[in-house]
C-alpha positions as CSV (number, residue, x, y, z in Angstrom):
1,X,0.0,0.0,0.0
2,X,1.4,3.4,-0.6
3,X,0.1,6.1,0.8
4,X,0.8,9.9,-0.4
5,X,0.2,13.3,1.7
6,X,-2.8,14.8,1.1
7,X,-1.4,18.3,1.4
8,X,2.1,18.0,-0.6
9,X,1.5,14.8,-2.1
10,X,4.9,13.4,-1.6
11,X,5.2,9.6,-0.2
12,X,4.5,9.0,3.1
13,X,7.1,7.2,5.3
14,X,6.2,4.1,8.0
15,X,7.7,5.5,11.3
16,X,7.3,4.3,14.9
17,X,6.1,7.3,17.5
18,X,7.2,7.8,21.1
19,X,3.9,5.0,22.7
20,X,5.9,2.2,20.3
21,X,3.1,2.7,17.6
22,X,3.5,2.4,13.7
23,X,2.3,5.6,12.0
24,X,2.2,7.0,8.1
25,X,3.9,10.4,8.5
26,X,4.8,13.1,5.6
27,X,8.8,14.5,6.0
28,X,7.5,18.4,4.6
29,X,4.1,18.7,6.3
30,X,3.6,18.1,9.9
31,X,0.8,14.8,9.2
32,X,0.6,12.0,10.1
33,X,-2.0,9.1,10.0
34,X,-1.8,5.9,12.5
35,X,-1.6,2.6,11.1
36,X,-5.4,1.2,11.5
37,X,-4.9,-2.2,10.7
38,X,-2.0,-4.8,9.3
39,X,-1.8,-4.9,5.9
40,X,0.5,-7.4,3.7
41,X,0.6,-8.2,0.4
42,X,2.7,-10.7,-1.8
43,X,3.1,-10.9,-5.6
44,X,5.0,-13.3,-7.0
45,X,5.7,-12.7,-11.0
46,X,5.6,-15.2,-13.3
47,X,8.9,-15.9,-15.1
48,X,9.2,-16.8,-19.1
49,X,9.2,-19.8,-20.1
50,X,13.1,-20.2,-22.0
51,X,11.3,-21.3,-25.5
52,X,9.7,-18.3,-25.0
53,X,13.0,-16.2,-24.8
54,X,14.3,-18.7,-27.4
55,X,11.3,-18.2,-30.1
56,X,9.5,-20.9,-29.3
57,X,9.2,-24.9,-31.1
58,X,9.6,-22.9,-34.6
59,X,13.0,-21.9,-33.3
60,X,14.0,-25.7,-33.0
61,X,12.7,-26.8,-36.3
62,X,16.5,-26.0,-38.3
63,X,18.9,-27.1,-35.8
64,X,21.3,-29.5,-35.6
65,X,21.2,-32.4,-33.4
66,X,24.3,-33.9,-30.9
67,X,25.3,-36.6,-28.2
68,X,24.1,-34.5,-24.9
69,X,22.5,-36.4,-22.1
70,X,19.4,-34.6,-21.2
71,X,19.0,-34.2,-17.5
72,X,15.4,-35.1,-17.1
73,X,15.0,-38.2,-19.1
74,X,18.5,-39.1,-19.7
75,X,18.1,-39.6,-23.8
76,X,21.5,-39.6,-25.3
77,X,20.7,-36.7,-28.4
78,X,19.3,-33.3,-27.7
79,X,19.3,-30.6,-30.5
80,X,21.4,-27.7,-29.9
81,X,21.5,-23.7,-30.2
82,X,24.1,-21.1,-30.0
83,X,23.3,-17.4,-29.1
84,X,25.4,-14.4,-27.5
85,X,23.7,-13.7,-24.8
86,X,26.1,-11.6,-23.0
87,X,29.0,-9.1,-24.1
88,X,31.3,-9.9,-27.2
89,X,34.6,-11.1,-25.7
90,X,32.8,-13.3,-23.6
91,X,31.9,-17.5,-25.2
92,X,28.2,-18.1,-26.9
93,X,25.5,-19.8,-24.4
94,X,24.8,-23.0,-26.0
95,X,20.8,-23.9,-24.8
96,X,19.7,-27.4,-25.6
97,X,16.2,-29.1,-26.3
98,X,15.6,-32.9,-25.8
99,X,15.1,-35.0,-28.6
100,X,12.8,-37.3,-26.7
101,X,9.4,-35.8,-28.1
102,X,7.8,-36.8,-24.9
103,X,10.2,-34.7,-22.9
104,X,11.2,-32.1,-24.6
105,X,12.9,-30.7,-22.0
106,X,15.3,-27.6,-22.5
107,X,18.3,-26.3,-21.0
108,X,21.5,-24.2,-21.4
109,X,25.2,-24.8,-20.6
């Protein structure tokens, strides 16, 4: 919850006063309004998806295939992908997808 001063509309800061209470109190005006009730809230974001990143299965439709273990399923081929993901001087991120259509599994060394 934010709160905002009425008067100057900057933010209002959580303080404590002298009785040990919590309070909503403005640093330019002298106002301040004492906390009624707890409040909490929690919001978790969803992260992407890496074919998603990647461009999804029409990304991994042209690409080669090689011997790499897949960790899920342990199938011996996976097809593979190389991107620069990071700076210039530093190596390409090679991301693999399972070749196992029922894992399909992907990941990135």
């Amino acid at each position: 919850m934010v709160v905002f001063c009425p008067f100057c509309h900057n933010l209002l800061f959580l303080e404590e006063d002298v009785q040990g209470k919590l309070q909503f109190s403005c640093n330019i005006c002298p106002v301040f309004f004492p906390v009624q009730k707890l409040l909490s809230y929690r919001h978790f974001y969803k992260l992407k998806e890496i074919d998603e990143v990647l461009g999804g299965e029409e990304a991994w439709k042209n690409v080669d295939s090689t011997e790499e273990r897949c960790p899920k399923c342990s199938h011996n081929r996976a097809y593979f992908m190389q991107l620069q993901t990071r700076s210039a001087d530093e190596p390409m991120t090679t991301f693999y997808h399972c070749c196992n259509p029922e894992c399909k599994h992907t990941w990135r060394d």
